[in-house]
N, C-alpha and C positions, 0 to 999 in steps of 0.2 A: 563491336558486339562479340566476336571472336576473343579478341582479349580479355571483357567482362567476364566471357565464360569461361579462361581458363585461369585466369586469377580468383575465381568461383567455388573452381573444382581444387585447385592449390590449397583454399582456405578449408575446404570441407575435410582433406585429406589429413591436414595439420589439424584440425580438432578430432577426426577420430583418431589418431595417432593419441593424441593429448589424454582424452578420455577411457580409452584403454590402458595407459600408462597407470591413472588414476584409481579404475575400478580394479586394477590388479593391483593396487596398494592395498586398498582397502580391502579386496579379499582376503588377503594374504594378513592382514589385523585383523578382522572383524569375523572373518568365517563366513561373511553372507553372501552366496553366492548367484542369487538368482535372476538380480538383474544384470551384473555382468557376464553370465551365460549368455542371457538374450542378448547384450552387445555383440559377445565375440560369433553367434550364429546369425546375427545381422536381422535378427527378430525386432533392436530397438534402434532406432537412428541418433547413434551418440548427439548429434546436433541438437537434440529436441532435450539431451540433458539443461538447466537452466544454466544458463552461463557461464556453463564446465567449472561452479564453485564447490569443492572440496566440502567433506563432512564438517570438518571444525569450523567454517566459512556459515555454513546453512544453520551451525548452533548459533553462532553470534545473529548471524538472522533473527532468530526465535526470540533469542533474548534480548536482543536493541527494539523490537517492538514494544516491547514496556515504555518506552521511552513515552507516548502518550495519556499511557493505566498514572504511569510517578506523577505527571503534572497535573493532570486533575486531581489524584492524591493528596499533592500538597496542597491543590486548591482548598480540597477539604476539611486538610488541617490545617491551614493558615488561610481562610477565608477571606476575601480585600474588606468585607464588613462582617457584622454579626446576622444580619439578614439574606445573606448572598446566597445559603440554599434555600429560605422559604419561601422569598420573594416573588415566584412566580413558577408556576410549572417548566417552562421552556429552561429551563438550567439542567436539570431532570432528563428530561427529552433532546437534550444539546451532549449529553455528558455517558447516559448509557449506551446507543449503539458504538462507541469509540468503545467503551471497557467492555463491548460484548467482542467485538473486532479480535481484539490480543488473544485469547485464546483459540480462535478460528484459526488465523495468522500464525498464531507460533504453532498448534497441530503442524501449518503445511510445512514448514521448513522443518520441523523435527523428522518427518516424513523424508520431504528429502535427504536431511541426513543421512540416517538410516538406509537412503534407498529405497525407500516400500514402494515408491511410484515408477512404473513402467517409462510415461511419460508426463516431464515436470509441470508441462504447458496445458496438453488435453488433458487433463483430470478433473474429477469433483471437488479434491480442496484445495484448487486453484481459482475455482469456478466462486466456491464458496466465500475464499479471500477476501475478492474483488466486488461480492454484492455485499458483502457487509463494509466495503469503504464506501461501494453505493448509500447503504442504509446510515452509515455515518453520513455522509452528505446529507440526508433528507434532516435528520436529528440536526445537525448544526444551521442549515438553511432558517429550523423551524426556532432556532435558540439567535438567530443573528437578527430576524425582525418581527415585530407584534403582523405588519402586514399580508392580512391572510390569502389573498391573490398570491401574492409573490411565492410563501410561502408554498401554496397546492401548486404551482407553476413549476418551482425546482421538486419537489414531492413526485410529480408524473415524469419530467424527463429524465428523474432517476431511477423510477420504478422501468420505464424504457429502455434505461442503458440496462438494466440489471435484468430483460429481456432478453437482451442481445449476446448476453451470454453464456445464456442455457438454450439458446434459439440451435436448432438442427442446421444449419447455415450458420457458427457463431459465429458473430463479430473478431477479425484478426486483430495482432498487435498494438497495429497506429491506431484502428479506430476504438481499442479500447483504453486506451492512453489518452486521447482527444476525451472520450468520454469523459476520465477522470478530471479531467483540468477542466472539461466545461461545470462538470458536478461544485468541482471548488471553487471556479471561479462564481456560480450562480451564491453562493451565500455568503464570497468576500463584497461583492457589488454593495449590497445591503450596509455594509461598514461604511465602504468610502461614500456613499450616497449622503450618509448624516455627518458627515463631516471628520469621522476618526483616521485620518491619514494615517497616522504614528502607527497602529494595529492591522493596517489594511497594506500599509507596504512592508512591514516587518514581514506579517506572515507570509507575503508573496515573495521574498527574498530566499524565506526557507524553504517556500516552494521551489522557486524555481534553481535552486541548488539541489533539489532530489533528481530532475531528467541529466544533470550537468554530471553528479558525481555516478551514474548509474550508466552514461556512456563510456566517462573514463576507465570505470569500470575498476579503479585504485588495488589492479593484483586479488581483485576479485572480494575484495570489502567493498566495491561500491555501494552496494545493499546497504548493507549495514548503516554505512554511511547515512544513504537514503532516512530509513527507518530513525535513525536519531532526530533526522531535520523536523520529520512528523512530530515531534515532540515540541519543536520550537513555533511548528502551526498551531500547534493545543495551545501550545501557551498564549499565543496572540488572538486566539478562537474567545480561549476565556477571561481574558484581559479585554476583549470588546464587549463581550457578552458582558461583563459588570458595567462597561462604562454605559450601557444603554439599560441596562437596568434600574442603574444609579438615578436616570434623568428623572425618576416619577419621582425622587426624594429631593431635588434642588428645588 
């Protein structure tokens, strides 16, 4: 225990070291000085910066989140049929909370850029993020099967995750990360159930390359990284969504 804690306190010591080096870069470019005053008078707990990633680091953020807006884009301009937006509401409903997400999403990281957040984690547009990946969940759940059970089923235990974290007690880290992966997993289930393997393990590929390259952490583009993968789930999200739409036309 004694050792946990002082390879603990070693670790804490080397990120505000870290973080201070950083915010004094950036003052020293940018002029803006307000959140690293709060640092160096120990008003902000360098540690609760997001993963001590650099301004040019949190732009690429902002702008790798497009990576899901492009594929449904192209969906729309290269459609798999001529009927693939009218066919049914649930395409609609599958396809807007994702293009409302991007500009929510990139707000927070421009934010961080810039600095404007005291702290990267407690905030409102971190809070707000993460309930519109909720609300993305409930939209694709609602676009991956006709079945209406299933559908209010993942609908309520997303509106619950996305309680828990504007709850006065929120929800920490692990359990809002569990959350996400439960949200995703509830409306890939509905794929591999009718039999689309090929869509249902692609996209869980590029899932679960988002928790892998976001520990490595890749010199602090893991993010980034992250965020393109989301792109490669759109694409497998709307590549099932057609094939089950398809089936009323065979």
């Amino acid at each position: 225990m004694g050792v946990s804690s002082n390879l603990l306190e070693k670790e804490l010591a080397a990120a505000k070291i870290r973080v201070k080096a950083k915010v004094g870069k950036f003052k020293a470019d940018n002029g803006v000085p307000t959140v690293a005053q709060n640092i160096a008078t120990h008003k902000l707990d360098p540690c609760k910066m997001l993963d001590g990633m650099s301004s040019r680091q949190e732009i690429c953020n902002a702008i790798s989140m497009s990576a899901p807006t492009v594929i449904i884009l192209l969906f729309f301009c290269f459609p798999p049929d001529d009927f693939h937006w009218n066919r049914t509401w649930r395409t609609s409903v599958l396809t807007v909370p994702t293009l409302l997400h991007f500009p929510v999403s990139m707000s927070y990281h421009f934010q961080l850029s810039w600095r404007l957040l005291e702290d990267a984690v407690d905030c409102v547009p971190r809070k707000l993020d993460q309930t519109f990946i909720h609300l993305s969940c409930i939209g694709t759940s609602i676009g991956m099967t006709t079945d209406i059970i299933w559908s209010a089923v993942c609908c309520l235990l997303n509106i619950y995750f996305i309680s828990r974290l504007w709850a006065k007690k929120e929800a920490q880290m692990l359990e809002r990360m569990i959350n996400i992966g439960v949200g995703v997993l509830m409306y890939g289930i509905p794929v591999l159930a009718r039999g689309d393997v090929w869509h249902f393990v692609g996209g869980a590929l590029f899932f679960a390359t988002c928790p892998v390259v976001m520990v490595l952490r890749l010199g602090g583009w893991g993010h980034s990284v992250m965020h393109l993968m989301l792109g490669g789930i759109t694409y497998n999200v709307m590549r099932a969504h057609a094939a089950m739409t398809n089936v009323s036309l065979a």
